[in-house]
N, C-alpha and C positions, 0 to 999 in steps of 0.2 A: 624782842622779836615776837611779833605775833603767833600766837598759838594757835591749831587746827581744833575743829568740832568733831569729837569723837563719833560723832554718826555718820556725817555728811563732807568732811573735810573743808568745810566752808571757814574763814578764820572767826574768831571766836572775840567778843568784845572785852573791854577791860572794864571789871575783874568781868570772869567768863564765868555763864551759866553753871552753878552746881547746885549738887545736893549730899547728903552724908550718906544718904541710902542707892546710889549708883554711884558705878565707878569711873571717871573721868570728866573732862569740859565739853561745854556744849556753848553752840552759837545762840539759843533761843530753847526757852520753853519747849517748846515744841518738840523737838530734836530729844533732849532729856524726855520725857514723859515713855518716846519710844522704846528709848532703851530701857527705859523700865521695865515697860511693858515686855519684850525679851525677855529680861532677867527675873521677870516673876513664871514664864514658861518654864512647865517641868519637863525632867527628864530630856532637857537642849545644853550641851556644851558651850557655855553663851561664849566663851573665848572663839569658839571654832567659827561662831556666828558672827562676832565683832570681824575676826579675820576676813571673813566670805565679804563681808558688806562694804568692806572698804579696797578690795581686791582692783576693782575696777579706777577706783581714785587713783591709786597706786601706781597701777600699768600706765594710768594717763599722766601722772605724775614723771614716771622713766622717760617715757616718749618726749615729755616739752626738757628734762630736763637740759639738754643742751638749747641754751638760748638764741645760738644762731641761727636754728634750723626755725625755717616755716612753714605752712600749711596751707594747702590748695585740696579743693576737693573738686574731681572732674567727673562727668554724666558719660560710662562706658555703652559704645552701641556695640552691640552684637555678640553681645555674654550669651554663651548658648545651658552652661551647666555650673556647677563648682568647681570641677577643674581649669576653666577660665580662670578663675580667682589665682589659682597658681603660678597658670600660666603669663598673666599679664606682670603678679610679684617678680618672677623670675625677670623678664623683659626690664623694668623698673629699675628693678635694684644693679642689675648691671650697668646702667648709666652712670657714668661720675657727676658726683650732685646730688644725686637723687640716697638718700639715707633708705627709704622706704616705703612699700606700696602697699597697702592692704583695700585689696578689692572687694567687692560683696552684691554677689549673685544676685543676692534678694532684692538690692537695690538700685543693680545697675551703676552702682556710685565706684568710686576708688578715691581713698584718702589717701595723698603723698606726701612725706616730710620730706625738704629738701633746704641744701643751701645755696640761699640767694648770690652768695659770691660765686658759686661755681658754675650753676644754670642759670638760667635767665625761666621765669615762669610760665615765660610766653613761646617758650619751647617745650616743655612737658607734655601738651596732648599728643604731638608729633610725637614723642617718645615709645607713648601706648597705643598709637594709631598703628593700623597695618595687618596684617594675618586676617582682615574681616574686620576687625576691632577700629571703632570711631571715637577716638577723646575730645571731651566740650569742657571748657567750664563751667560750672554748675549754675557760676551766676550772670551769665548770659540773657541777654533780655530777647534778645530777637526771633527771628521764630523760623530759622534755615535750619535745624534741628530735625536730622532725617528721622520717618516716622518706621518704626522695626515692625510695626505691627502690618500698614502697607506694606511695606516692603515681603513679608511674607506670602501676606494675602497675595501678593503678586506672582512671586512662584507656585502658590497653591494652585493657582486659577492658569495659571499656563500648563503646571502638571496635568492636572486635570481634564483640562482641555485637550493634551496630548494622548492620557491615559483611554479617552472616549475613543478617540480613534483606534487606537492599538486593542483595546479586547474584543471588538467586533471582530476581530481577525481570529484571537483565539476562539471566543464561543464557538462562531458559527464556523472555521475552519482549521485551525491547530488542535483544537481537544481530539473533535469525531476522529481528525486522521491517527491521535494516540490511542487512540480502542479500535482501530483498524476500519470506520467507515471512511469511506474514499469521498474526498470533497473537491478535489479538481484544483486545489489549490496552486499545483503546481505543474496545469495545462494550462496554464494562459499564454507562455508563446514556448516553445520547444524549440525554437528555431538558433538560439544562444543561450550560453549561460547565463547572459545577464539579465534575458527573457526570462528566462527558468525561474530565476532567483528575485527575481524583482522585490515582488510584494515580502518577500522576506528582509530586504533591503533598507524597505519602509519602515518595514518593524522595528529594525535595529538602531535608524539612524531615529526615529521621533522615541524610541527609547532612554537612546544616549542621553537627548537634548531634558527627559524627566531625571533621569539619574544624576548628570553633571550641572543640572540649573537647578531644578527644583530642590534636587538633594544635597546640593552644595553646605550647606551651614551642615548637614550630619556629614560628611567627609570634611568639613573643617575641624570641626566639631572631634573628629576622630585624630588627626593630626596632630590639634592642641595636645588631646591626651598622649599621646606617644614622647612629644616633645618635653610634656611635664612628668610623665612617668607617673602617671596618674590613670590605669584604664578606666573609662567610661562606657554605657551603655550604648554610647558615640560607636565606639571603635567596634563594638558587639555588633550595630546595625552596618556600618560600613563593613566588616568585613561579609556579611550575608548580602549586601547590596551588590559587591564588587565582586563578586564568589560568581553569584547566579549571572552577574552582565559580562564577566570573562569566559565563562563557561558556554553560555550562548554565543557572544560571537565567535571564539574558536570552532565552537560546533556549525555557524555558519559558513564560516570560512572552509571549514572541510565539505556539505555539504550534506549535513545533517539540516532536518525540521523539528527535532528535539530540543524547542528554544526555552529558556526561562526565564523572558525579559519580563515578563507578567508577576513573577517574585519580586525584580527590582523594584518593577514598577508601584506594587501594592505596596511595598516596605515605606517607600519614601511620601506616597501620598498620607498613608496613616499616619506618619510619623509628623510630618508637616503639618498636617489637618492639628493634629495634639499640641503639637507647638503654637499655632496660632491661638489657637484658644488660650495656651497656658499664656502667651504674651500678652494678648488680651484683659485675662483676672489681673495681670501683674503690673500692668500700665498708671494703674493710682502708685504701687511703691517706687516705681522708677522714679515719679517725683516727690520723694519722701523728704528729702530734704534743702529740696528748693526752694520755696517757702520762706525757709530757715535764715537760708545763706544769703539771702537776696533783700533780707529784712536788717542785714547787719548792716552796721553803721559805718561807710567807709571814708566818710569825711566829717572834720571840727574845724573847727570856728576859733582857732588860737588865740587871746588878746595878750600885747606882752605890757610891758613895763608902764609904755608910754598910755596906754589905752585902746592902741592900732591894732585892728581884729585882721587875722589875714586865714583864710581855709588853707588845710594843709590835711594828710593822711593820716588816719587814725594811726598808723604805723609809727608816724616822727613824732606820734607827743610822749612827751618826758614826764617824769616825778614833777609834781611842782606846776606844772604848766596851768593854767588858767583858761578855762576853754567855755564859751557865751552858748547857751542854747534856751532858743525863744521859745513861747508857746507854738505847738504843734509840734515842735522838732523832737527826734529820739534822742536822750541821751548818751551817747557814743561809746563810754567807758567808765567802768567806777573810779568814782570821785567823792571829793569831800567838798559841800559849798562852803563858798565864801563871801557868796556876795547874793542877797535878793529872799523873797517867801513866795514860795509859789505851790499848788498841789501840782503832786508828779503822780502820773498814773502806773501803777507798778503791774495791773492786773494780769497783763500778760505773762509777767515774771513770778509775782507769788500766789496767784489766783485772787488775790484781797479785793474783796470788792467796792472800796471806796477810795479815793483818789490819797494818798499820802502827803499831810504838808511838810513842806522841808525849808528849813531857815539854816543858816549859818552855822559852821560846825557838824550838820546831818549827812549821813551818807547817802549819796545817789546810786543807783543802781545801774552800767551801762547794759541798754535796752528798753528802757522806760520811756514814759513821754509826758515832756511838763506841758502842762494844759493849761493854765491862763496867769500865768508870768512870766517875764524871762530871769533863771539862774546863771551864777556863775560859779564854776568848782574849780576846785585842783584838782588834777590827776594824782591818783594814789601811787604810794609805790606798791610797784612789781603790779599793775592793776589791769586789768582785762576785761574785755564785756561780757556780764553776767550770759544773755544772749550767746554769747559765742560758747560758753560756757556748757548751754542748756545742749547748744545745739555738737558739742565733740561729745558729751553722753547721751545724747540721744543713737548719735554713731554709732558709740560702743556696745550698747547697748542692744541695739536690733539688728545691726549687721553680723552680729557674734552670734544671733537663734539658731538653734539647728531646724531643722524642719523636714519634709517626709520627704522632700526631692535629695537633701542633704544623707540622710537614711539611704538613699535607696541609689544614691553613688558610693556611697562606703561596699554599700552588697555589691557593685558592680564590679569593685577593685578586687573580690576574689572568686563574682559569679562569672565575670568576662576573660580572665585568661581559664577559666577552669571547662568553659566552654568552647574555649578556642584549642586548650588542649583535646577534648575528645573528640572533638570533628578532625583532626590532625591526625589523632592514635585511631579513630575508623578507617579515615582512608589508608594510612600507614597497612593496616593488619588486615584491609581486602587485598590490598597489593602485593602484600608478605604471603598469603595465599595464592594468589594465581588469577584473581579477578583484573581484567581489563583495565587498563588506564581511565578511560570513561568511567566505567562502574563505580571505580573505588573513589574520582573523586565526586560522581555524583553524591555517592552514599556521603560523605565530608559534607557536603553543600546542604544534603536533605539534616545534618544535624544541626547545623547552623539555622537555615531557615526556622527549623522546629521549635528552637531556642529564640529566637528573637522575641524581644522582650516586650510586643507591643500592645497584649492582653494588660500586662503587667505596666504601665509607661499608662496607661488608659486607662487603669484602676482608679488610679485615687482623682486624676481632673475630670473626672466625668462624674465621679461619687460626689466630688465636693459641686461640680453643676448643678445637678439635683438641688443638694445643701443652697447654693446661688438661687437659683429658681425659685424657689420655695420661700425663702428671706426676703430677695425683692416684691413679691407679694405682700409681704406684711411691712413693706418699708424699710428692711433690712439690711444695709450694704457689705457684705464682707468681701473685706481686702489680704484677708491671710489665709489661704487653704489649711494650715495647721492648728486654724480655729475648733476645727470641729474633733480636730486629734487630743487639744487639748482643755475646750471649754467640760467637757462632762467628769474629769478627774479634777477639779476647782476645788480646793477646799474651807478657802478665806475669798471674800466679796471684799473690796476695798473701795468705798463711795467717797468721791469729790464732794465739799459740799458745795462750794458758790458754783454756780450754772448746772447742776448736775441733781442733788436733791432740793436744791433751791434755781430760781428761773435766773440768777445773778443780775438782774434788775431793779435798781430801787424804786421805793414804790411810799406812797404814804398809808400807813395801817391804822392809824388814827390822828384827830386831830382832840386837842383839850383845848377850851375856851373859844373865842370868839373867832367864828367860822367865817364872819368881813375881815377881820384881819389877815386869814391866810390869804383871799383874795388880793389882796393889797402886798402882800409878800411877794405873789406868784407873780406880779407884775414888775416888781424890785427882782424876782429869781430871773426873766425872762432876759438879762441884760448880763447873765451870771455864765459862764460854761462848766458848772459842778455840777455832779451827777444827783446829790440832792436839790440843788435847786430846780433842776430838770423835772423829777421827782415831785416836786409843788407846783410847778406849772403846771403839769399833767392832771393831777390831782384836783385845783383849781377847776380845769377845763372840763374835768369830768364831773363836775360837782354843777357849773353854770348851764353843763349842756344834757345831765340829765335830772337836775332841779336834786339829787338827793347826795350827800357824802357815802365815801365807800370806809365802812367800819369809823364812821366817825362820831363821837361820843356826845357832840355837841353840836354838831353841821347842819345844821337845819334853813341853811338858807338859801335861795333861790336867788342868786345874785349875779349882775351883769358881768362877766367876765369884760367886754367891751368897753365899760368904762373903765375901766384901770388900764389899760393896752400899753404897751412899751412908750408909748411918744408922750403918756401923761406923767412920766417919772421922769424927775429932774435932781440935780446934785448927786447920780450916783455914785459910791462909791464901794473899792474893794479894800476888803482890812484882813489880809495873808491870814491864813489860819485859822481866823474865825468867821468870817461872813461877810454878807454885803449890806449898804445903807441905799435908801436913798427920800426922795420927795414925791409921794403919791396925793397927786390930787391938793397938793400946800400941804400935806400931814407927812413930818416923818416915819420912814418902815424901816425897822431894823430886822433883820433876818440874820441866825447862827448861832452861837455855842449863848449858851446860860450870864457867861460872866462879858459877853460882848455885851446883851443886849439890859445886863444888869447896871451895865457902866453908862448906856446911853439913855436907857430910860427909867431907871429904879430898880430896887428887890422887886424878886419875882415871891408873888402871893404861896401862902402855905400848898393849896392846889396845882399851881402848875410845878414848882420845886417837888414834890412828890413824882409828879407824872415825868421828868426828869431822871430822875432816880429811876424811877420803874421800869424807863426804855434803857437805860444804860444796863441794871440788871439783866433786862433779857436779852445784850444783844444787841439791841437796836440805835441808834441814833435818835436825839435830840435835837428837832431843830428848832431854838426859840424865835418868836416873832412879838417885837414891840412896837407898837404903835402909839403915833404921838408921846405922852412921858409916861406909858403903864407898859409892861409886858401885858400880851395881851393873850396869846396863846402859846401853844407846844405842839409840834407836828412831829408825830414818833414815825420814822423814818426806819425802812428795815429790807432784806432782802427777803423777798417775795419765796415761802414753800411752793412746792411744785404738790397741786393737789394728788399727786398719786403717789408721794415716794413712803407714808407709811406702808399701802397694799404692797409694794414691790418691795422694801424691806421686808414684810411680812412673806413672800413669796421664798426667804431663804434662811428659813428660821433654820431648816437641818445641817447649813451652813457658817462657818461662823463672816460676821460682819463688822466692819472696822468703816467710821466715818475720819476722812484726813479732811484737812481744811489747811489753808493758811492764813486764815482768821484768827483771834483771839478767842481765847473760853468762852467768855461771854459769847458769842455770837455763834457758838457753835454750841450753849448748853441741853438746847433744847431736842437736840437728838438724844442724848446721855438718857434719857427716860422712857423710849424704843424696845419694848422686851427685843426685837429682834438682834439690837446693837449690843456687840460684844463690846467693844472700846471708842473710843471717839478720843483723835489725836489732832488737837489744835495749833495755832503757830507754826505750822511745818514748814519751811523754805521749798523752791523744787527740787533742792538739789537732795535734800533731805526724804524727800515724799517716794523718789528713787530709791533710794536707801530704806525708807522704813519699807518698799515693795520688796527689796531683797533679803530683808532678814525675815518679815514674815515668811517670806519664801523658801528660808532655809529650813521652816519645820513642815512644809506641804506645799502644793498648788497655789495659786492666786490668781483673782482676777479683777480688775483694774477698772472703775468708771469714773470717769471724767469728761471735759469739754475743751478747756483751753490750752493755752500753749505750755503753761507752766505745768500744765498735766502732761508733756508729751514724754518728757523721759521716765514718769513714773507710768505711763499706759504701755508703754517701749519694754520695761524693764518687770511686768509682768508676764505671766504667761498667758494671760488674754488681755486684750486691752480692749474698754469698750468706748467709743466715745459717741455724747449723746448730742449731735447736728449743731457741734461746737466752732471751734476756728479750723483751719485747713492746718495747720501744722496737730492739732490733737487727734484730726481724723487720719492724715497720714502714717503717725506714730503706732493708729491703735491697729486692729483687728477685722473689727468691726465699726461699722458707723449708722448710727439712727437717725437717720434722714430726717422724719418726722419731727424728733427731737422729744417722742413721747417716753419718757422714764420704764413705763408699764410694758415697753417691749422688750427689757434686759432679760427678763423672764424665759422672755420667749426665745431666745437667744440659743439659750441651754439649754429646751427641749430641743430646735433643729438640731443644734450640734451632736448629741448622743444619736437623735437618730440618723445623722448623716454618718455618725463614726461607723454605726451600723453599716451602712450601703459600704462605705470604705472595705469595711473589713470582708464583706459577701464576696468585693468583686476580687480584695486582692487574694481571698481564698482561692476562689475560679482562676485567677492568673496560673498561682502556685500550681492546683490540679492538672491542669493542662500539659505544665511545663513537666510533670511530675513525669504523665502519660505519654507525651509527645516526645521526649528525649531518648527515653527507653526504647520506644517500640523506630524510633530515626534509625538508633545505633544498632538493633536487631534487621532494619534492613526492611522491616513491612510498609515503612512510606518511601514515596518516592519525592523530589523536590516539589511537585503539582503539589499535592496531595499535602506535605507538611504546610508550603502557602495559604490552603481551603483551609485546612484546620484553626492554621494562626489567624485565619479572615473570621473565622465560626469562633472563636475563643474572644476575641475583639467584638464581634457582633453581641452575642451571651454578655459581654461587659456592659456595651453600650443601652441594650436592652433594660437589664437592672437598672441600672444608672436614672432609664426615663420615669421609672415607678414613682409615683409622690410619696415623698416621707412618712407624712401626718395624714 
């Protein structure tokens, strides 16, 4: 039985990675080095930290343990808070069939485990549809995909619109007639009551229609929570909304002009307005992992016995099965080949920046993608796609964050009944005295109002606006508001290195000997689809079109790219694993590894067997090139430094800094000599790179830079995640995104951030104050429900104001 990687839970090869001075197996170098690194931290209980790091394997390990059960994950419309999350589990799990719901706010998503004998899959949205709530599958291509963000905007712009009307009534005639100037409001026809009352009429009814449309999602919103037994700040606004619009129209009905539909009314616009914007910021995470799911591979290519290839669902393939995938196609599922040499591209999966060759016996990775041959594998047992893999802990991973909206429903579950009891025990105790039925429940309403929470609900998205604002300027995207909560308390930087300190592009950094022979290569590469042949084409190109080599030791030549052109190369060939041949010009070109072109055209001279060596040392690739019966050159092949990333390593020297890679030593030694580099962790798998984010993170803070997709569950699974204008599953995952894709902005990152945390905490001080002042002096009886409405307007105004200040 195969055995698990003590780091990463990824299975572990035979014999498995050890060493005498750490304790346990590992799948890779990589993986061990980490745990090292752990267990040489003082003063950390490494057991408690081994525990932590694998916690989340574990819980994902419970959940698939039943094998029947499978997995769907659906795109939730009209999540209004965290209690949503409850409320839709509860709904779920009541179904038969349905095992399990776990929803998530942050991203709009819900992951359901269910069995396929009892439901059918294609009934589940139905299940979560309804109350407001719209179930999709996530991996829907089409685009009837109602928009939440419209859709608000909609009732915003009708409230709005209604709201214009309705305070011209007050200004200019409901306030004066409450301080006693006479405005005639109620001479327009004396002839009937309904004359009488008309214009108040109006009032009520284009009231209604902001309260019960516009305000709709906060009285659903307030519902959910009752249902789920869960109070919300939902249920806090709806009872102040529904307090002032009961209270008015009783009061019209009897025949009162003492209206408060102007409290409704402002309650649901502010609250609306906040909403939109928050749907808004949160519109890239609702598609966090679409991307993902849509990328997965749901059909192979079966061949059985006879040689008869038939497609079939990735689902129906077994142990043992034999499944054909051509160049360009993803690999479906890990496997073991059996048949063919081809490179597979892994880069999405372990970050590696060169294409991997796999022959017979080598494990494939499902996710990958073979690029210029076709293999064929078994299906492993018990085998899964890595891909599918990345993408359930990426789930786990960020849909489990807490975050300041998440905080500030926790406060609500004992600020909202505790504020709904003292509006209850005011009116209760003027009535117990002898005050008017009116009175005592105005006084109720004026403490309600006074408490509503929308200084506080307006604190932190307007703080982190500012933060927004200020970033887009410099190129900046943030997609997590609790960036700025968490980027300034960071205590470890943890740098990707292919696409992130490096441009993950191959590139040629020099060439040794004879500068007509890469010529002549680059004409042989052009017929080629590997990334270094690509690599010498370019290189070539750049060399014929601007007469000089770039870092080339020997390139002094001004040669016609033109004549060697692809139509002049004949008899080419590919030979898996080591390079390509072919006929330039009547003269054979051998291009790739040392012992290919050793075997076609001779030993390689004492000079270029050196220069060999020297690129394998640092790291870099080897490409030889033979021409006619000599080796003729070496083109040292390497991924390309990003010229800024010592300054911006240097930018966090008071920090400590970890470079992860899932490269080899070699190809990552060249940071190890970085005073700013605390460690540098080579070979890392993604599943690992996750892991070594959570144990560093069990002795402080972290934060997370990377670019690609194999970076998405370790950018997830830090507490900031940066990704620098990488693939779209690394920017969804992360925090932040650098547009530009300039390294030298990470810097700058953590200044906005501190000074954003600042404006947070100004405004949500001002909230507190408020609430502090305004409650006390509601329940003493010195405001009246006007009066507490202006203040909650002035307290929200005083927020939004700060808010505009620039940061920096």
């Amino acid at each position: 039985m195969t055995d698990e990687c003590t780091l990463c839970g990824l299975p572990t090869p035979t014999p498995a990675v050890t060493t005498t001075d750490v304790r346990g197996s590992f799948c890779c170098r990589g993986c061990l080095e980490v745990a090292r690194a752990v267990d040489e931290i003082e003063d950390v209980d490494t057991t408690a930290v081994r525990e932590y790091s694998r916690t989340v394997a574990d819980d994902d390990a419970a959940v698939t343990a039943a094998d029947e059960l499978e997995e769907v994950f659906l795109e939730i419309g009209g999540m209004h808070c965290t209690t949503c999350e409850a409320f839709l589990s509860l709904r779920g799990e009541s179904r038969d069939g349905i095992d399990s719901v776990e929803a998530s706010y942050a991203t709009d998503t819900a992951r359901i485990r269910y069995d396929p004998e009892r439901i059918d899959v294609a009934d589940i949205p139905a299940v979560l549809s309804g109350y407001g709530y719209t179930a999709k599958r996530r991996d829907r291509t089409d685009d009837d995909r109602p928009n939440r963000d419209e859709e608000t905007l909609q009732r915003l712009l009708v409230g709005g619109f209604l709201a214009m009307l309705v305070m011209p009534w007050y200004v200019f005639f409901l306030y004066p007639s409450y301080v006693g100037i006479e405005t005639g409001i109620l001479t327009a026809d004396r002839t009937s009551v309904f004359g009488l009352y008309f214009p108040m009429a109006v009032i009520g009814t284009l009231s209604s229609i902001v309260v019960f449309y516009t305000g709709w999602p906060i009285l659903r919103g307030a519902y959910v929570s009752v249902r789920a037994r869960q109070p919300n700040m939902d249920l806090l606004l709806s009872v102040a909304i529904l307090s002032a619009f009961t209270y008015s129209t009783v009061a019209l009905i009897t025949g009162s002009i003492h209206l408060y539909y102007d409290v409704s009314i402002a309650i649901v616009i502010i609250v609306t307005a906040g909403s939109y914007y928050e749907g808004k910021r949160k519109r890239r995470a609702t598609g966090l992992l679409s991307d993902l799911i849509t990328t997965r591979v749901t059909e192979a290519t079966r061949r059985d016995e006879d040689g008869v290839t038939e497609t079939v669902h990735v689902d129906d393939l077994e142990p043992e099965d034999e499944v054909v995938v051509r160049p360009g196609e993803r690999v479906p599922i890990d496997g073991t080949v059996v048949e063919g040499v081809a490179a597979v591209d892994e880069a999405v999966l372990t970050g590696e920046s060169l294409p991997s060759t796999k022959r017979p016996g080598d494990a494939v990775i499902g996710g990958s993608v073979v690029t210029d041959d076709a293999l064929v594998f078994a299906v492993d047992e018990d085998a899964e796609s890595t891909l599918d893999r990345i993408t359930s802990l990426l789930w786990t991973v960020q849909s489990n964050r807490p975050g300041v909206q998440r905080f500030a429903d926790r406060l609500a579950t004992v600020f909202v009944p505790l504020v709904l009891l003292l509006g209850t025990g005011v009116t209760g105790w003027r009535l117990a005295v002898g005050e008017p039925i009116a009175g005592a429940l105005l006084a109720g309403l004026t403490v309600l109002v006074a408490a509503c929470p929308c200084a506080m609900g307006l604190a932190t998205p307007l703080a982190v606006a500012g933060g927004l604002r200020d970033a887009l300027g410099r190129g900046v995207v943030v997609t997590n508001g609790s960036l700025f909560e968490d980027a300034p308390t960071v205590d470890t930087v943890v740098f990707d290195k292919t696409g992130t300190l490096t441009t993950g592009e191959m590139t040629v950094r020099k060439v040794i000997g004879d500068a007509d022979a890469l010529v002549a290569a680059a004409a042989v590469e052009r017929r080629s689809s590997h990334p270094i042949g690509s690599a010498i084409v370019d290189h070539a190109q750049a060399v014929t079109d601007g007469g000089t080599g770039r870092d080339g030791e020997d390139d002094d030549g001004d040669r016609g790219f033109a004549d060697v052109e692809t139509g002049t190369v004949t008899d080419f060939e590919r030979h898996p694993g080591e390079g390509v041949s072919g006929d330039v010009a009547g003269e054979e070109v051998v291009v790739g590894t040392d012992e290919l072109v050793e075997r076609r055209c001779g030993p390689l001279p004492d000079r270029l067997r050196a220069a060999v060596e020297n690129a394998r040392e640092d790291g870099d690739v080897p490409a030889v090139v033979g021409r006619g019966s000599r080796p003729a050159a070496v083109a040292v092949v390497g991924d390309r430094e990003r010229g800024d990333w010592r300054r911006t390593l240097d930018a966090f020297d008071d920090r400590g800094v970890i470079v992860l890679t899932g490269d080899d030593e070699t190809a990552a030694a060249r940071f190890r000599d970085h005073p700013a580099v605390d460690r540098v962790f080579a070979g890392v798998p993604p599943d690992g790179k996750a892991a070594t984010i959570r144990r560093v993170g069990a002795t402080g803070s972290t934060a997370m830079v990377g670019d690609g997709t194999n970076d998405a569950p370790a950018l997830a699974a830090a507490d900031v995640g940066i990704a620098i204008a990488g693939t779209a599953r690394a920017a969804d995952a992360a925090d932040v995104v650098l547009v530009d894709g300039a390294l030298d902005d990470v810097p700058a990152v953590f200044e906005l951030a501190s000074a954003t945390r600042r404006r947070i905490r100004e405004n949500v001080g001002w909230a507190l104050c408020y609430n502090a002042i305004a409650i006390p002096l509601a329940v003493a009886g010195v405001l009246n429900p006007l009066f507490a409405a202006v203040a909650m307007a002035t307290s929200s105004v005083l927020v939004v104001t700060n808010s505009r200040r620039e940061l920096l």
